[in-house]
C-alpha positions as CSV (number, residue, x, y, z in Angstrom):
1,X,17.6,39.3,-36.8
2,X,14.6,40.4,-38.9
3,X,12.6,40.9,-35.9
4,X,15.5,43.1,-34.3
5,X,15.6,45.3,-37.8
6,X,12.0,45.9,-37.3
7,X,11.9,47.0,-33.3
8,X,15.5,49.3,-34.9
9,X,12.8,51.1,-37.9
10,X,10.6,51.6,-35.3
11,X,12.9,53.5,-32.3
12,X,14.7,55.7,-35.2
13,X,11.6,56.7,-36.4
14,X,10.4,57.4,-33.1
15,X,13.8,59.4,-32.5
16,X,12.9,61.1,-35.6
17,X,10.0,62.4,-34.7
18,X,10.9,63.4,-31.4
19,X,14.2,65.4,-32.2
20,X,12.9,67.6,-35.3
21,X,9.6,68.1,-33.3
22,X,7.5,66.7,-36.3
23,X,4.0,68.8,-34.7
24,X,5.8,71.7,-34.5
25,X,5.0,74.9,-36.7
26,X,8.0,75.2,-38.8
27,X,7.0,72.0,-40.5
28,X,4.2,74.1,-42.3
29,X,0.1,74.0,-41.9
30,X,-1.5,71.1,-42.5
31,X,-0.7,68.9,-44.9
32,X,2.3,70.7,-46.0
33,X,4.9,69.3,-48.7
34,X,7.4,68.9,-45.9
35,X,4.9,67.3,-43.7
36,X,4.0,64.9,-46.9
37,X,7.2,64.1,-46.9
38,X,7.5,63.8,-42.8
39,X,3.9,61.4,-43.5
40,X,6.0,59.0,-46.0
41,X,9.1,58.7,-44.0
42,X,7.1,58.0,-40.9
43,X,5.0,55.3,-42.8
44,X,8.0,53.8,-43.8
45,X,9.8,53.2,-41.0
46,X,7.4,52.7,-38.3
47,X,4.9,50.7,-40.3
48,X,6.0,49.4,-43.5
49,X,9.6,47.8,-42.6
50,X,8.4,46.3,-39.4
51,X,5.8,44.7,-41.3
52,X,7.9,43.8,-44.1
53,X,10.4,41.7,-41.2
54,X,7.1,40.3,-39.8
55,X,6.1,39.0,-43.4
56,X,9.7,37.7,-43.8
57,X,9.4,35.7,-40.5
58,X,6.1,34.6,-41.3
59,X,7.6,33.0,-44.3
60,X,9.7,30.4,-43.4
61,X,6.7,28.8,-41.4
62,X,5.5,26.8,-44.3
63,X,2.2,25.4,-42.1
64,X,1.2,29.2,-41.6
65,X,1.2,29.7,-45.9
66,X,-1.1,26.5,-46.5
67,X,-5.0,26.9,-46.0
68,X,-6.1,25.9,-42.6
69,X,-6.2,22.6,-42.5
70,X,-4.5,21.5,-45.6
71,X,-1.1,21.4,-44.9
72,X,1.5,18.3,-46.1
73,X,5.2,18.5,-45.5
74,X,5.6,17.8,-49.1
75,X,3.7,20.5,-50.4
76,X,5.1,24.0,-52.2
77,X,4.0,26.9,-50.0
78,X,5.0,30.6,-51.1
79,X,4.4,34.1,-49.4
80,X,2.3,35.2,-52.1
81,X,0.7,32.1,-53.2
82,X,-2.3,32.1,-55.7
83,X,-3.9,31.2,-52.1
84,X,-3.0,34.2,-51.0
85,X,-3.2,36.5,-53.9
86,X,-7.2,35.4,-54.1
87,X,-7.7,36.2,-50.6
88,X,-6.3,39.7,-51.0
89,X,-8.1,40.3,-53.6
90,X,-11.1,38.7,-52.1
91,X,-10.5,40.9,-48.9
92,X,-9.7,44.0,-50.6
93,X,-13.0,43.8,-52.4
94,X,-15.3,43.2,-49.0
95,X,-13.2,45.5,-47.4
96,X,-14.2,48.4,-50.1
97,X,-18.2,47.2,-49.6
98,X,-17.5,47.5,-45.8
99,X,-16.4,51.0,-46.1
100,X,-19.2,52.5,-48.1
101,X,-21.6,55.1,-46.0
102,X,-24.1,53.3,-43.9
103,X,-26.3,53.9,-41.0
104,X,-24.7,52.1,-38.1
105,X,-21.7,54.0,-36.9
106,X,-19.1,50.8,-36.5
107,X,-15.6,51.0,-38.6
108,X,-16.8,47.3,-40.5
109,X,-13.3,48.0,-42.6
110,X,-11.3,47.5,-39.3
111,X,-13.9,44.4,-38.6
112,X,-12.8,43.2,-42.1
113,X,-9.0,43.9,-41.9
114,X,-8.7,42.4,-38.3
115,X,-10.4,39.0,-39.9
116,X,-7.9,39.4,-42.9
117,X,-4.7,39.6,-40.2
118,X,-5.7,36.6,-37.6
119,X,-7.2,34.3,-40.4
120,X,-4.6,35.0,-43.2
121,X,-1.6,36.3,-41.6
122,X,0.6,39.7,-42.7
123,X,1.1,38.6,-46.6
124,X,-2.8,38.8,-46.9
125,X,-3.2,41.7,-44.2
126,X,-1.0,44.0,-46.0
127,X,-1.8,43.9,-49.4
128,X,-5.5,44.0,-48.8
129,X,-5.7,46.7,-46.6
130,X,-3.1,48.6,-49.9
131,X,-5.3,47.3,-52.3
132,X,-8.5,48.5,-50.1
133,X,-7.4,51.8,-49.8
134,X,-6.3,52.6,-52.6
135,X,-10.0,51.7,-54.4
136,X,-11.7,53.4,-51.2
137,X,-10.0,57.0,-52.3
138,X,-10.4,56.3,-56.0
139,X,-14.2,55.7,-55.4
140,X,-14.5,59.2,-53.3
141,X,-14.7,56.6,-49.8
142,X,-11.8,58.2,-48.2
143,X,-12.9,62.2,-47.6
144,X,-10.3,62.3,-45.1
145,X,-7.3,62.2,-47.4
146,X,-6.6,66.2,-47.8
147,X,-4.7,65.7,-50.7
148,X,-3.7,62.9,-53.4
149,X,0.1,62.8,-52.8
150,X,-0.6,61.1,-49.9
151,X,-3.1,58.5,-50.6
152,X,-0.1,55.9,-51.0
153,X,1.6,56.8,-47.5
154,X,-2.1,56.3,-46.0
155,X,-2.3,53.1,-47.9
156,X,1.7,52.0,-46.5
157,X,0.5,52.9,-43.2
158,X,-2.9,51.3,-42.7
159,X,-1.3,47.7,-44.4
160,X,2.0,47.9,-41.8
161,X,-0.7,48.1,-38.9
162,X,-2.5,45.4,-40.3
163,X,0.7,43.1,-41.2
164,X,2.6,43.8,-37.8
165,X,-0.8,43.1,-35.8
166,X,-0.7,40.3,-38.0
167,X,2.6,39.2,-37.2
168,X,2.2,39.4,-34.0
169,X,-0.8,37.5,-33.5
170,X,0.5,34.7,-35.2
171,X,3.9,34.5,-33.7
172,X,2.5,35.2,-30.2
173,X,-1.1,33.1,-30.0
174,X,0.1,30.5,-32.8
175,X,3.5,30.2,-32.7
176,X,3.4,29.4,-28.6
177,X,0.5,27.1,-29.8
178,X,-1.7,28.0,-26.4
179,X,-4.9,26.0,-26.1
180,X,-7.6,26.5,-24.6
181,X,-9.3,29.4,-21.7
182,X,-5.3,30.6,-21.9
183,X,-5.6,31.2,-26.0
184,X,-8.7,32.7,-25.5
185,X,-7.3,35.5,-23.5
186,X,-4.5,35.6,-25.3
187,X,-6.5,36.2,-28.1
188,X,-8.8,39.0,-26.7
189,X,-5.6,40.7,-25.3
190,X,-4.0,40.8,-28.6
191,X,-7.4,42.3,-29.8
192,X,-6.1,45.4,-27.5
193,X,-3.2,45.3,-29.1
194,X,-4.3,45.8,-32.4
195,X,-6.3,48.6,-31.3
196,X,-2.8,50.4,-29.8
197,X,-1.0,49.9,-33.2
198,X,-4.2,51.3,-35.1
199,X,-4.2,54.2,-33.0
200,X,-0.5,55.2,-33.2
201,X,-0.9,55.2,-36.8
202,X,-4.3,56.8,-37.4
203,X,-4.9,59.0,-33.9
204,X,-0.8,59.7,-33.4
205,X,1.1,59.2,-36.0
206,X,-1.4,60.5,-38.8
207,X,-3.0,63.6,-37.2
208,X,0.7,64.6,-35.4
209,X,2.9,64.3,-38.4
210,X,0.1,65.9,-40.9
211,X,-0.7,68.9,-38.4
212,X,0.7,71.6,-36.3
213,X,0.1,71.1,-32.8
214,X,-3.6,73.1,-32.3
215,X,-5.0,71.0,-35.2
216,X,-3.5,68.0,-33.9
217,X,-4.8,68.2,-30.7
218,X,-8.5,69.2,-31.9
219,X,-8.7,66.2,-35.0
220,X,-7.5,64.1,-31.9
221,X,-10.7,65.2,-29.5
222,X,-12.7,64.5,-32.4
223,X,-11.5,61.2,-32.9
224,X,-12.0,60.0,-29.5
225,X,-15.3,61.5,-28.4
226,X,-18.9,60.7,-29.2
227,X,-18.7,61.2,-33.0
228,X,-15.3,60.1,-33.9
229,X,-14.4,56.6,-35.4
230,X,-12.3,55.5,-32.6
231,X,-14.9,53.8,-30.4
232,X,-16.4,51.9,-33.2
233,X,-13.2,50.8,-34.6
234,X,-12.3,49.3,-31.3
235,X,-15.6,47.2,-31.2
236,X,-14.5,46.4,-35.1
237,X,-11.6,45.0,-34.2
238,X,-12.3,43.1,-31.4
239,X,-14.8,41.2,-33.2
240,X,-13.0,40.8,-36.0
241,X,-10.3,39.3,-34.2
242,X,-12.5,36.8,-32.4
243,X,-14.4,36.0,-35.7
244,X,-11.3,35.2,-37.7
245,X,-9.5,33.3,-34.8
246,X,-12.5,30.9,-34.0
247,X,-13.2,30.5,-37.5
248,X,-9.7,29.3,-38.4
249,X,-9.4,27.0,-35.4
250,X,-12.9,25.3,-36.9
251,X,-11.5,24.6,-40.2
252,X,-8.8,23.2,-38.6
253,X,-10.8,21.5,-36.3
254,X,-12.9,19.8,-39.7
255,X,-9.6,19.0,-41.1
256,X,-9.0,16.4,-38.3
């Protein structure tokens, strides 16, 4: 049920998008009001209630809330646990030192936020990547953000891609509880995954919905080539998804 309601948010948003032409020029120039508003609803239903279902599911696995390793059948396990509050916190923080100006060109907030979603899970994923962003804009770490009013459906979107890769992960390399070569392909293929959900949001979604067509098409060719962030943020998130999946099957391992 919950996992129908998310695939549902997702096709009519894609429906959407597709029947009122979202790139096209009557939505305005760039960064429009009506394309703000376009930028929320989009958010909204692509990102934010699939990962909302994913967190919901996630939930009523109570040996996915407990730390690694410390589970009991009669312990009290919540969503948002002071477990997980800390690490969102503790997430958000490194994610914000991650993203400050450096000279290696690598996206180590995607690194960070791709730990945060295999280690964690979507609770953790989503409100740390909120809470990240949020403090990147407010401490002038987020130049790409044309305009304040939509700082928060930046924010929504970048914690649904993190929750639903999240979700995902869990439910597919967990929840099948694969050992072995087979979970370490599994594991490297959902890496790939989480690449295609970060670049429907940031490459497709974000430029498409906050541009006409022409600057659509050229903040995309940016993006991918030599000097955009996409190539880095791939290697990011692959090695932050193996990092956070190895690690977490250690401290299970010296929980045995």
């Amino acid at each position: 049920m919950l996992a129908g309601v998310a695939v549902v948010s997702v096709i009519v948003g894609a429906l959407i998008n597709f029947a009122i032409d979202t790139p096209s020029a009557a939505w305005g120039a760039s960064n429009s009001p009506m394309r703000q508003g376009l930028f929320y609803m989009n958010a909204i239903l692509i990102y934010v209630i699939p990962a909302i279902m994913g967190m919901l599911m996630f939930a009523k696995r109570r040996e996915w809330l407990a730390q690694p390793g410390k589970y009991v059948e009669t312990g009290r396990y919540s969503l948002f646990s002071p477990y997980a509050l800390t690490a969102s916190g503790v997430v958000a923080a490194v994610a914000v030192v991650a993203g400050l100006p450096g000279p290696i060109n690598i996206d180590t907030v995607a690194l960070v936020t791709a730990f945060a979603a295999v280690f964690f899970g979507p609770a953790v994923a989503f409100l740390a990547t909120f809470v990240a962003f949020i403090l990147r804009y407010l401490l002038g770490l987020a130049p790409w953000v044309a305009t304040p009013n939509i700082t928060v459906a930046y924010a929504l979107m970048d914690g649904g891609v993190w929750a639903v890769s999240a979700a995902l992960f869990w439910f597919i390399v967990r929840g099948f509880k694969l050992k072995g070569s087979v979970k370490t392909i599994a594991t490297m293929i959902m890496a790939f995954v989480f690449m295609a959900i970060h670049f429907s949001a940031w490459i497709i979604m974000n430029y498409f919905t906050n541009n006409p067509y022409p600057a659509a098409v050229g903040n995309m060719a940016w993006a991918i080539g030599p000097t955009g962030f996409v190539i880095s943020s791939f290697v990011a998130q692959f090695m932050g998804t193996l990092i956070g999946a190895f690690y977490y099957d250690s401290r299970l391992v010296q929980a045995k």
